[in-house]
Backbone and ligand atoms as CSV (ligand in chain L), in Angstrom:
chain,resi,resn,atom,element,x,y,z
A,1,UNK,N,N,84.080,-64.305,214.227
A,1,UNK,CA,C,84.303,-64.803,212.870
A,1,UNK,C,C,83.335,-64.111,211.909
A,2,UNK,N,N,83.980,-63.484,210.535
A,2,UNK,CA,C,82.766,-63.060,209.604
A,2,UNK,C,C,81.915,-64.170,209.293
A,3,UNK,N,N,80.760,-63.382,208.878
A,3,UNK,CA,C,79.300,-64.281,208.502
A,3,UNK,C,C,79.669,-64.531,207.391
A,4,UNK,N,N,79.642,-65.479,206.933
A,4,UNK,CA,C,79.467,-66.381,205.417
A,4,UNK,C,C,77.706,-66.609,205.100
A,5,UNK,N,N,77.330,-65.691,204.037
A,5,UNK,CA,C,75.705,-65.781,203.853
A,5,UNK,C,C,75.707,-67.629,203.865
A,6,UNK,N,N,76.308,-68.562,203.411
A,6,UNK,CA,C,76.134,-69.448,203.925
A,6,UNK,C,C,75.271,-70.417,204.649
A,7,UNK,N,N,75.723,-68.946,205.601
A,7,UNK,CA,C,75.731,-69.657,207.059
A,7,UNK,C,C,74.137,-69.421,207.296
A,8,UNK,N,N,73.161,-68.460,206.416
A,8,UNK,CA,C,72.026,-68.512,207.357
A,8,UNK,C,C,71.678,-69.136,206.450
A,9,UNK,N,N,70.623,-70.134,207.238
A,9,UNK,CA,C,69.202,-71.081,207.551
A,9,UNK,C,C,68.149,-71.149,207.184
A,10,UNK,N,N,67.730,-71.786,206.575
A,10,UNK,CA,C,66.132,-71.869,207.383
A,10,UNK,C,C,65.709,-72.409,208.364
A,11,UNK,N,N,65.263,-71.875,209.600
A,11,UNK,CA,C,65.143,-72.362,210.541
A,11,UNK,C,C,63.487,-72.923,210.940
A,12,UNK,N,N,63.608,-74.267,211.507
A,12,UNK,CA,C,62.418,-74.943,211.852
A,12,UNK,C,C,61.820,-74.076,213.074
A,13,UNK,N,N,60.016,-73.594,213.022
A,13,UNK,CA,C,59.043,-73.200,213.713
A,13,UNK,C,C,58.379,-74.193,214.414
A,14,UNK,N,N,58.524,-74.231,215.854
A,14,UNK,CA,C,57.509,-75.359,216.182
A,14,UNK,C,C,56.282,-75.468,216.013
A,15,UNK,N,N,55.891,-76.716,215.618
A,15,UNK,CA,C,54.623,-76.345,214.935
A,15,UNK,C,C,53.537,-77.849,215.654
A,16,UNK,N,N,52.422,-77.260,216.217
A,16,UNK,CA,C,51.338,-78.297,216.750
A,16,UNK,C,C,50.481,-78.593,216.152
A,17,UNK,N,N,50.569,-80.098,215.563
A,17,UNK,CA,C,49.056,-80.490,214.995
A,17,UNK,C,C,48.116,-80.938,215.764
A,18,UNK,N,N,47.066,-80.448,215.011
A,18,UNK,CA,C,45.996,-80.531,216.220
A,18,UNK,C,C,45.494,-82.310,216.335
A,19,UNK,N,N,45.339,-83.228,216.907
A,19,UNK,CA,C,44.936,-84.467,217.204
A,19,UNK,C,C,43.321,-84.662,216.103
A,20,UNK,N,N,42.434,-83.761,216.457
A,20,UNK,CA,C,41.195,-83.726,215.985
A,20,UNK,C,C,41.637,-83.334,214.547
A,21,UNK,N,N,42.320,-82.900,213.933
A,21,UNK,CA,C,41.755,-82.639,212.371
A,21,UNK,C,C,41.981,-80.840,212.518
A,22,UNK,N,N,41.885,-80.294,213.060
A,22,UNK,CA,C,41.917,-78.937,213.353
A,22,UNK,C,C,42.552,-77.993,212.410
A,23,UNK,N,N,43.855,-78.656,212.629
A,23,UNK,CA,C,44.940,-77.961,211.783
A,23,UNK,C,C,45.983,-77.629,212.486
A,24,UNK,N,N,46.598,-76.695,212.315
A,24,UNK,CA,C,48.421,-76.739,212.883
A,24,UNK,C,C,48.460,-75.303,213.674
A,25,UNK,N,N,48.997,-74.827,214.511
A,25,UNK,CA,C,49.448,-74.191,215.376
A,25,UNK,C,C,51.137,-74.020,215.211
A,26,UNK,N,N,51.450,-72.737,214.662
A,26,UNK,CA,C,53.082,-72.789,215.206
A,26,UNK,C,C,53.300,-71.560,216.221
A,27,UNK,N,N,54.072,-71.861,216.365
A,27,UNK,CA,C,54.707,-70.933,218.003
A,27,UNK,C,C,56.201,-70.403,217.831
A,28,UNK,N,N,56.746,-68.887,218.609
A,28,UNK,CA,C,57.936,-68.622,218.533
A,28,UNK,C,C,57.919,-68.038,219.781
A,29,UNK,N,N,58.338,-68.637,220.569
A,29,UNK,CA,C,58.663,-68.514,222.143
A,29,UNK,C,C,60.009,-67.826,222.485
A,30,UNK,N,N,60.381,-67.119,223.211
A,30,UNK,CA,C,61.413,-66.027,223.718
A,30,UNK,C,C,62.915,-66.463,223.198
A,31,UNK,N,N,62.858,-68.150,223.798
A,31,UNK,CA,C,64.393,-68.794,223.566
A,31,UNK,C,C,65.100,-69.429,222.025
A,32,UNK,N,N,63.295,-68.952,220.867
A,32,UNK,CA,C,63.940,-69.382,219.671
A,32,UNK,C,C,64.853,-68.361,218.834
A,33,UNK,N,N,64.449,-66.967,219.383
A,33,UNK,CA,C,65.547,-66.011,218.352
A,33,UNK,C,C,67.080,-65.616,219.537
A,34,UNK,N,N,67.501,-65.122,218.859
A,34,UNK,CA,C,68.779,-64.736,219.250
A,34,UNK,C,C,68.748,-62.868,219.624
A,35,UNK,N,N,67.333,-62.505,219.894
A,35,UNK,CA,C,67.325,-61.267,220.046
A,35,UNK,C,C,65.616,-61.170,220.489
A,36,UNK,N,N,65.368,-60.035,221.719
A,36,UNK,CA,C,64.168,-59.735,221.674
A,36,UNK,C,C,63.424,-59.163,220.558
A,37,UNK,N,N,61.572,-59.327,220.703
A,37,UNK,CA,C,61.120,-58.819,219.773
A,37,UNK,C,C,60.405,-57.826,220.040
A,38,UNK,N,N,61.062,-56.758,218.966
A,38,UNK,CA,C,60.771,-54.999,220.040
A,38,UNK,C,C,59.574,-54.321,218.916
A,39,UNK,N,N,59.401,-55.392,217.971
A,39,UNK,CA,C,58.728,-54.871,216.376
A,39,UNK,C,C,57.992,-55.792,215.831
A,40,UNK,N,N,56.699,-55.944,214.889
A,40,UNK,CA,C,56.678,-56.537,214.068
A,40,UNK,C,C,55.451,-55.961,213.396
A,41,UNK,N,N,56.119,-56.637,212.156
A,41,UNK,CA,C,55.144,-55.590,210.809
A,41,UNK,C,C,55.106,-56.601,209.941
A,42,UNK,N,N,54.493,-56.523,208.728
A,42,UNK,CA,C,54.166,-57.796,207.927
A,42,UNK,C,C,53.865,-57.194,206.424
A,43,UNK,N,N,54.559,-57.639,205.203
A,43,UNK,CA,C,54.442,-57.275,203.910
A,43,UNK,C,C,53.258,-58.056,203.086
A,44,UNK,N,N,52.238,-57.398,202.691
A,44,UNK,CA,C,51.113,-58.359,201.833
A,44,UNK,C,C,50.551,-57.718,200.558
A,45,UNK,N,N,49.725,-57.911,199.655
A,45,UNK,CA,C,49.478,-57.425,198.650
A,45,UNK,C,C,50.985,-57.276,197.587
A,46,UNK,N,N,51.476,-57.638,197.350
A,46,UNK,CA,C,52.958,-57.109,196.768
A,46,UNK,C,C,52.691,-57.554,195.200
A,47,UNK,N,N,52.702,-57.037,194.718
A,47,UNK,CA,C,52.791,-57.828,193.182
A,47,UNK,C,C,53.730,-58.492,192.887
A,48,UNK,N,N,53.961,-59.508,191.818
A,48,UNK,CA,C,54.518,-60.789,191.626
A,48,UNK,C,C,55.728,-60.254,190.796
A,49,UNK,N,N,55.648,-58.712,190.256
A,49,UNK,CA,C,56.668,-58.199,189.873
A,49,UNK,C,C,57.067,-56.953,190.865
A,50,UNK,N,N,57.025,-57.428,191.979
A,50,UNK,CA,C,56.951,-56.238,193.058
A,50,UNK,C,C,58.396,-56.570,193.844
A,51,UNK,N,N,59.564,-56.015,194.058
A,51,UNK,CA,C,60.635,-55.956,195.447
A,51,UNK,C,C,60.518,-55.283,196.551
A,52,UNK,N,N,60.981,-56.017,197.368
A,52,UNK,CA,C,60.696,-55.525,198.464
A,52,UNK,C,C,62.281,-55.369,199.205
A,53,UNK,N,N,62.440,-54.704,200.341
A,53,UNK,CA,C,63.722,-54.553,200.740
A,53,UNK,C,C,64.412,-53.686,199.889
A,54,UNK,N,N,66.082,-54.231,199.472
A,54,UNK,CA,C,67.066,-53.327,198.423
A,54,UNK,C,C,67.808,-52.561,199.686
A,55,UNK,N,N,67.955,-53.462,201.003
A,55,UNK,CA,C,68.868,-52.220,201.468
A,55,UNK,C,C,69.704,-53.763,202.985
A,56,UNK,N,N,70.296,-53.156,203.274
A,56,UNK,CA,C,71.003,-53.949,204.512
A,56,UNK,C,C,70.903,-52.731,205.788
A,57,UNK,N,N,71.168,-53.644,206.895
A,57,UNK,CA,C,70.823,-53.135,208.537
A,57,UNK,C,C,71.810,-53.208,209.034
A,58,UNK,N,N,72.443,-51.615,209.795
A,58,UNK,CA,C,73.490,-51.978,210.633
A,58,UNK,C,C,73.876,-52.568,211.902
A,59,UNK,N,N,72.360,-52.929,212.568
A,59,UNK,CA,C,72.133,-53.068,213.706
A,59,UNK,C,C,71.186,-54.803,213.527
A,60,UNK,N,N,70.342,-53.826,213.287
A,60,UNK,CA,C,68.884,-54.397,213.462
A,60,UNK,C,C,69.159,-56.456,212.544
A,61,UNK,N,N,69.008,-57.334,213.771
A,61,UNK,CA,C,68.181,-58.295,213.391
A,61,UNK,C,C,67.174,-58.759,213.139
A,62,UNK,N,N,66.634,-59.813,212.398
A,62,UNK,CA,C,64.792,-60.126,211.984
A,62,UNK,C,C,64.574,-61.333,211.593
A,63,UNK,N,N,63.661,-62.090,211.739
A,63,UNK,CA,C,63.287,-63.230,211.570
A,63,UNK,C,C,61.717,-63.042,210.270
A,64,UNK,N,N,61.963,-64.032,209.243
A,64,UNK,CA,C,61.234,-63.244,208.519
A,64,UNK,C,C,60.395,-64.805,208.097
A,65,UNK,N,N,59.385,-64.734,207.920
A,65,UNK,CA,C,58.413,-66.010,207.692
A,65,UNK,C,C,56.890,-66.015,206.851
A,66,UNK,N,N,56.824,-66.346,205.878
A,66,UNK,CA,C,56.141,-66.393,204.903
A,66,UNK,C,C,54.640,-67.124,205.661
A,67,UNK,N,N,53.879,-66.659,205.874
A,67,UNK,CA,C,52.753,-66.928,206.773
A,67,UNK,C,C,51.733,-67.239,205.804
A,68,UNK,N,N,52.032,-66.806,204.592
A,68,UNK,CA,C,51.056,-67.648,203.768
A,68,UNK,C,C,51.804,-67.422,202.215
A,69,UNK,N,N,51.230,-68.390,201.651
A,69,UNK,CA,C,52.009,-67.685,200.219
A,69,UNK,C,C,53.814,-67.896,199.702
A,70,UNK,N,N,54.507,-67.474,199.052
A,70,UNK,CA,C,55.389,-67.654,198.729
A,70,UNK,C,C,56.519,-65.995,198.393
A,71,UNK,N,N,57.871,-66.202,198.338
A,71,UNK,CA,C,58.549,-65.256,198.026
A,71,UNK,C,C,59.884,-65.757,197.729
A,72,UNK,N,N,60.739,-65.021,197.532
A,72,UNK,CA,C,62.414,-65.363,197.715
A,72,UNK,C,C,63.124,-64.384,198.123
A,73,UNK,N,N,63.704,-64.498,198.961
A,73,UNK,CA,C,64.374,-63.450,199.999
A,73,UNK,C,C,66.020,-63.691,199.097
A,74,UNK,N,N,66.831,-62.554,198.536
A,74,UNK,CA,C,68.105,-62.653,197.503
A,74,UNK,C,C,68.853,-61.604,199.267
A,75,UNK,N,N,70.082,-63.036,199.395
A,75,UNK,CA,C,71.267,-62.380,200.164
A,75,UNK,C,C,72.168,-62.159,199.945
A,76,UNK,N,N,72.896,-61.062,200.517
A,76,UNK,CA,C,74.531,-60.749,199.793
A,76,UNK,C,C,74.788,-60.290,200.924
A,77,UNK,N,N,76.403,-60.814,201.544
A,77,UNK,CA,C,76.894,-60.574,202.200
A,77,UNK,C,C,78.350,-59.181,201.720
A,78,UNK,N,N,78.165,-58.862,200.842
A,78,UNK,CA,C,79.205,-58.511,200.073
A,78,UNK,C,C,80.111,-58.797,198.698
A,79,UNK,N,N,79.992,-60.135,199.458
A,79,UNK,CA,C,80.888,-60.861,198.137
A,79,UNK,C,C,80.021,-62.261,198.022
A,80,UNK,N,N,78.867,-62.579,198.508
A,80,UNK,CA,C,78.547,-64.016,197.675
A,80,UNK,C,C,76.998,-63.280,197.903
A,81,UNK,N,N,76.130,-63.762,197.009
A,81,UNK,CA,C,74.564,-63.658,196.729
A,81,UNK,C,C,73.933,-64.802,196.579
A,82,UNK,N,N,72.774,-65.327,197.532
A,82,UNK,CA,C,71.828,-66.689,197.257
A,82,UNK,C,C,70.412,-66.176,197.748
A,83,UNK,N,N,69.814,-67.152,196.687
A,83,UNK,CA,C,68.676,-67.173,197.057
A,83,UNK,C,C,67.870,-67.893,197.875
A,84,UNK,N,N,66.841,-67.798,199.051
A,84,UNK,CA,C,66.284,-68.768,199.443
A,84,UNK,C,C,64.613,-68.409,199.617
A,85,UNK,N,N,64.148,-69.517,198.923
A,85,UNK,CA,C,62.544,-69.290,199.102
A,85,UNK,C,C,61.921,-69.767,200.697
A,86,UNK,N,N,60.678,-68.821,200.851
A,86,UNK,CA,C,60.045,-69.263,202.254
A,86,UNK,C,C,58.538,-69.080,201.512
A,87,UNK,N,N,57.836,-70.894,202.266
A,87,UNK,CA,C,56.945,-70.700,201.431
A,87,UNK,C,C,55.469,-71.615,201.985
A,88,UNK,N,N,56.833,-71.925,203.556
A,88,UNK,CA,C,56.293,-72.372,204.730
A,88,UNK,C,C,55.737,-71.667,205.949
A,89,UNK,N,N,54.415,-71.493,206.718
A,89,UNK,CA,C,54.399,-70.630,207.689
A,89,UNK,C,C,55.284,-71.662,209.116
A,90,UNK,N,N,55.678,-72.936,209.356
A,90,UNK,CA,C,56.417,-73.217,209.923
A,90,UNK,C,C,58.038,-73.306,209.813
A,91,UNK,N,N,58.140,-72.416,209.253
A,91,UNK,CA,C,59.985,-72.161,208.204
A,91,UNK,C,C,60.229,-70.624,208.721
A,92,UNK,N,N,61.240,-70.492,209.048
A,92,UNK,CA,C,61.679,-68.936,209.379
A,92,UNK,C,C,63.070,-68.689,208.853
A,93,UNK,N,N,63.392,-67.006,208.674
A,93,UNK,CA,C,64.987,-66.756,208.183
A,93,UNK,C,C,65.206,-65.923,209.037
A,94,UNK,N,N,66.236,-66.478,209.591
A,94,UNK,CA,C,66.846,-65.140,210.590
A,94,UNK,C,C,67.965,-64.291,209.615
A,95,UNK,N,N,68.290,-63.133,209.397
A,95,UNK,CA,C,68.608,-62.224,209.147
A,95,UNK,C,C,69.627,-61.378,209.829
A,96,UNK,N,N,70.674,-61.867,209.803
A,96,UNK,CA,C,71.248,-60.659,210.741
A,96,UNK,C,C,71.633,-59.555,210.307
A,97,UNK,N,N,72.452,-58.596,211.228
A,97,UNK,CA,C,72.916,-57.086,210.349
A,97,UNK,C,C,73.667,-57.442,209.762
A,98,UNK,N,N,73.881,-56.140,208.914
A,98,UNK,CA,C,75.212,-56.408,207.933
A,98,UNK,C,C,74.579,-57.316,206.698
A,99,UNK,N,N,73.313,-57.706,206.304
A,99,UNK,CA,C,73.353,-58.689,205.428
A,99,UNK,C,C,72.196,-58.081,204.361
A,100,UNK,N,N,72.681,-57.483,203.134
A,100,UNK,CA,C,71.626,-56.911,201.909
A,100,UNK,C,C,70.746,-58.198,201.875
A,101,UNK,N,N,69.775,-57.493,201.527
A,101,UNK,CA,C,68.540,-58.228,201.090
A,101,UNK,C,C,67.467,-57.920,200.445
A,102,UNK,N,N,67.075,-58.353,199.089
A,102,UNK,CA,C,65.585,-58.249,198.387
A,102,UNK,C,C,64.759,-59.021,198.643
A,103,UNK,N,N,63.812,-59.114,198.755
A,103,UNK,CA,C,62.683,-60.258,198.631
A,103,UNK,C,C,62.116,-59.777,196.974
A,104,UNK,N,N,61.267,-60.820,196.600
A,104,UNK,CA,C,60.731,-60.719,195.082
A,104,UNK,C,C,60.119,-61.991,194.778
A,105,UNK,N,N,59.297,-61.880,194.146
A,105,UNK,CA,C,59.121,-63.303,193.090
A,105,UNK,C,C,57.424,-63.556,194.569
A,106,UNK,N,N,56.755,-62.318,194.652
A,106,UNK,CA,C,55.907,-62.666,195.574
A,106,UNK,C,C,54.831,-63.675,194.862
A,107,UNK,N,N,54.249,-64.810,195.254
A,107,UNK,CA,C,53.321,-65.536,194.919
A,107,UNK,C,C,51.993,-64.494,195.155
A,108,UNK,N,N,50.784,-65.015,194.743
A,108,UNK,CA,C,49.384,-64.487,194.814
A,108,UNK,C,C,48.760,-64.416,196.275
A,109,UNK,N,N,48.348,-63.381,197.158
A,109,UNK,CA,C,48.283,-63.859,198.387
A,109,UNK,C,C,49.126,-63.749,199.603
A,110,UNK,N,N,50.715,-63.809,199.316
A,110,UNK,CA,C,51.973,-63.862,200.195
A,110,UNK,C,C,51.669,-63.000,201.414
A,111,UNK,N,N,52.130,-63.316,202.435
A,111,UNK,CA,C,51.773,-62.143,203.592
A,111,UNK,C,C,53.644,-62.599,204.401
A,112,UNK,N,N,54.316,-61.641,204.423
A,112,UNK,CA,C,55.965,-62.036,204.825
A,112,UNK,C,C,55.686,-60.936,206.547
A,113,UNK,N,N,55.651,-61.661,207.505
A,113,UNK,CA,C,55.913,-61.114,208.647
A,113,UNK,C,C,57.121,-61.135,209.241
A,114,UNK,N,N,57.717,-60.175,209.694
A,114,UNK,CA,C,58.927,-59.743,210.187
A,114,UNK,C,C,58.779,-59.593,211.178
A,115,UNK,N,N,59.576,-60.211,212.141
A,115,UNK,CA,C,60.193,-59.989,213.950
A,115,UNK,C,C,61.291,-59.338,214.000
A,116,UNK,N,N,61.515,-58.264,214.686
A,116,UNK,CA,C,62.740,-57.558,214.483
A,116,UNK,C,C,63.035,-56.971,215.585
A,117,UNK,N,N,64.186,-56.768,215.979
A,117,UNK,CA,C,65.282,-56.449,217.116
A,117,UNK,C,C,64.936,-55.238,217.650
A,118,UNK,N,N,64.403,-54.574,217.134
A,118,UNK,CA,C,64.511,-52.779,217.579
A,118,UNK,C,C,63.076,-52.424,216.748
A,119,UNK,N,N,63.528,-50.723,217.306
A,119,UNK,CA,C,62.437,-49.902,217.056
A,119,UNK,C,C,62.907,-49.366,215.360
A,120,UNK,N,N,61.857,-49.071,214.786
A,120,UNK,CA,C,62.001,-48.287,213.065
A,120,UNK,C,C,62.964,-47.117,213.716
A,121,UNK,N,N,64.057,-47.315,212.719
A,121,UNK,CA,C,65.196,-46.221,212.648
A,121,UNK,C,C,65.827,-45.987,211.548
A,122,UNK,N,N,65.306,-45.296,210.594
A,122,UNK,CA,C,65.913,-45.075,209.176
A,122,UNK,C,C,67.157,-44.783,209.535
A,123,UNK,N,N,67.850,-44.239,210.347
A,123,UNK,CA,C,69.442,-44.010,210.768
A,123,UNK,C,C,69.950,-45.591,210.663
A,124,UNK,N,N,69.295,-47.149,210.553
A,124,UNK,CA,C,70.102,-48.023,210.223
A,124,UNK,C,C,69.717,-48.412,209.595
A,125,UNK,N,N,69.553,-47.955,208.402
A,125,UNK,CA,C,69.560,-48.165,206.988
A,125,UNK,C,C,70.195,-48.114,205.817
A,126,UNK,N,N,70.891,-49.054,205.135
A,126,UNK,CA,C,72.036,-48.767,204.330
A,126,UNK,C,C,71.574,-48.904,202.995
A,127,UNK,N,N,70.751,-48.078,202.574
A,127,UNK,CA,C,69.654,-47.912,201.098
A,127,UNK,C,C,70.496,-48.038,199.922
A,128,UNK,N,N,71.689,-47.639,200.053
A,128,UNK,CA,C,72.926,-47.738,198.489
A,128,UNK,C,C,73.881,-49.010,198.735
A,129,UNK,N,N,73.171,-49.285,197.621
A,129,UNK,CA,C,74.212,-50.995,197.647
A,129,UNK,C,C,76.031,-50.666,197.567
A,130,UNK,N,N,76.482,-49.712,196.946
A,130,UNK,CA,C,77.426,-49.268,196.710
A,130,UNK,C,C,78.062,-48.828,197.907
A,131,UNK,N,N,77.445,-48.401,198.974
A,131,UNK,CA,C,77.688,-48.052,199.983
A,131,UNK,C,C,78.077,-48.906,200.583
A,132,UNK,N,N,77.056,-50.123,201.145
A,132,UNK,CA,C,77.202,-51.425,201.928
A,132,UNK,C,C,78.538,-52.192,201.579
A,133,UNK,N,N,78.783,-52.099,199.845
A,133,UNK,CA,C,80.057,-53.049,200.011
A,133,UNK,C,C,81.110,-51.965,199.963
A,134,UNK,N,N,80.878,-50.817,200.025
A,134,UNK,CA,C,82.425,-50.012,200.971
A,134,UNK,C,C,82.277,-50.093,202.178
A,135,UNK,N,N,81.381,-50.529,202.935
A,135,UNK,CA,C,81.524,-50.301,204.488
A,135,UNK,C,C,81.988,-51.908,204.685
A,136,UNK,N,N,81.725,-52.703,203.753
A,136,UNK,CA,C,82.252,-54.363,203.902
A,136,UNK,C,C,83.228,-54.515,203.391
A,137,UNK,N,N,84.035,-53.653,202.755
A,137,UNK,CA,C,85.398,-54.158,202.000
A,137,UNK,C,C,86.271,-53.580,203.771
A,138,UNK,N,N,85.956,-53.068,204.453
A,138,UNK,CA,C,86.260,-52.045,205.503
A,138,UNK,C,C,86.864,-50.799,205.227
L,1,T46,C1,C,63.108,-55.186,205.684
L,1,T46,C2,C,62.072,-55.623,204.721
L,1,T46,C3,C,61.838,-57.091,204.697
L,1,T46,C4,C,57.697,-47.449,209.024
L,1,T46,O1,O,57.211,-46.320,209.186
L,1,T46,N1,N,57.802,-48.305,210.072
L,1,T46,C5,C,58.306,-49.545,209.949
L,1,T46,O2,O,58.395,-50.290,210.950
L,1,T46,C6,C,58.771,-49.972,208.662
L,1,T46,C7,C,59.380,-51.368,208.456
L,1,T46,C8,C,58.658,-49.113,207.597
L,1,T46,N2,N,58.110,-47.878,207.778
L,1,T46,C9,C,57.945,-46.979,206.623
L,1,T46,C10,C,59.246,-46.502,206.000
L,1,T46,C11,C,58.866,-46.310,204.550
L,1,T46,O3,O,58.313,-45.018,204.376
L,1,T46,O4,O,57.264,-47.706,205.595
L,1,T46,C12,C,57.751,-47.333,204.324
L,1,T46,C13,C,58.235,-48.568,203.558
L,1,T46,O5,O,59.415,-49.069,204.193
L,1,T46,P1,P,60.553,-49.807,203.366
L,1,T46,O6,O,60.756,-49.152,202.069
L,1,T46,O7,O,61.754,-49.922,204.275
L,1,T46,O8,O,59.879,-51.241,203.131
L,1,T46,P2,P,60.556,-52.568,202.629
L,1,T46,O9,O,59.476,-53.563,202.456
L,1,T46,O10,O,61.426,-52.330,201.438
L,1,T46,O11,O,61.507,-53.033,203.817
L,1,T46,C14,C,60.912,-53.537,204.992
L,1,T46,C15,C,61.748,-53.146,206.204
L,1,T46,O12,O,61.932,-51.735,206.214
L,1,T46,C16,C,63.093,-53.796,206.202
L,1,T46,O13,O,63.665,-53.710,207.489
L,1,T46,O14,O,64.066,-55.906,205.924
L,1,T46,O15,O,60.817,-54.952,204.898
């Protein structure tokens, strides 16, 4: 069935508070994504008038989680565009291929870490928006 941007989530991080006062612990264990994690890299310093992304993946899935700080990740599947803020380090967005995406609107501080499916391959990179919705109209 096609993806309806819709359809993605924010998905709950398990997250441990500590008994003593400590503070919180979250965790992402093998069986929470829908794909191994062969990558991860993390966006910080960004200015508050800064974008990030501007392109869709033909392959590659990612789980993307605001570890401190704030952002808004803008999706388009082709034909519908939403926004969703992450602004929780126990909050995650899974991402699949096929799905444009900007982030923007970085808060002071933001650090956005990415889990992702594969190895860096500019070969799945679809950098022209114009492009993406001819390869989605089919
Ligand atoms: C995504 C968003 C959220 C590498 O050499 N290795 C890497 O693993 C990555 C991710 C990037 N690069 C190089 C390629 C470019 O020369 O770093 C430079 C900046 O990459 P890019 O313009 O793709 O950065 P963003 O922040 O626009 O996009 C990145 C990811 O590429 C992308 O998958 O979804 O973060």
């Amino acid at each position: 069935m096609p993806l309806h941007i819709n359809d993605i989530q924010l998905t709950d991080i398990k997250k441990i508070s500590d008994p003593d006062g400590r503070g919180n612990l979250s965790v992402i264990e093998n069986d929470v994504l829908p794909f191994e994690i062969k990558r991860v890299y993390y966006l910080y310093d960004v200015p508050s008038d800064g974008t990030r992304g501007g392109h869709a993946h033909k392959e590659l899935q990612q789980f993307l989680i605001a570890l401190s700080g704030s952002f808004d990740v803008v999706l388009d599947d082709g034909k519908t565009r939403r926004s969703i803020t992450l602004n929780r380090p126990n909050k995650g967005l899974l991402i699949p291929s096929g799905v444009w995406r900007e982030l923007e609107n970085f808060s002071a501080g933001a650090v956005c870490l990415s889990l992702v499916s594969a190895e860096y391959d500019e070969n799945d990179y679809i950098r022209e928006y114009s492009k993406f919705t001819s390869i989605k109209r089919g």
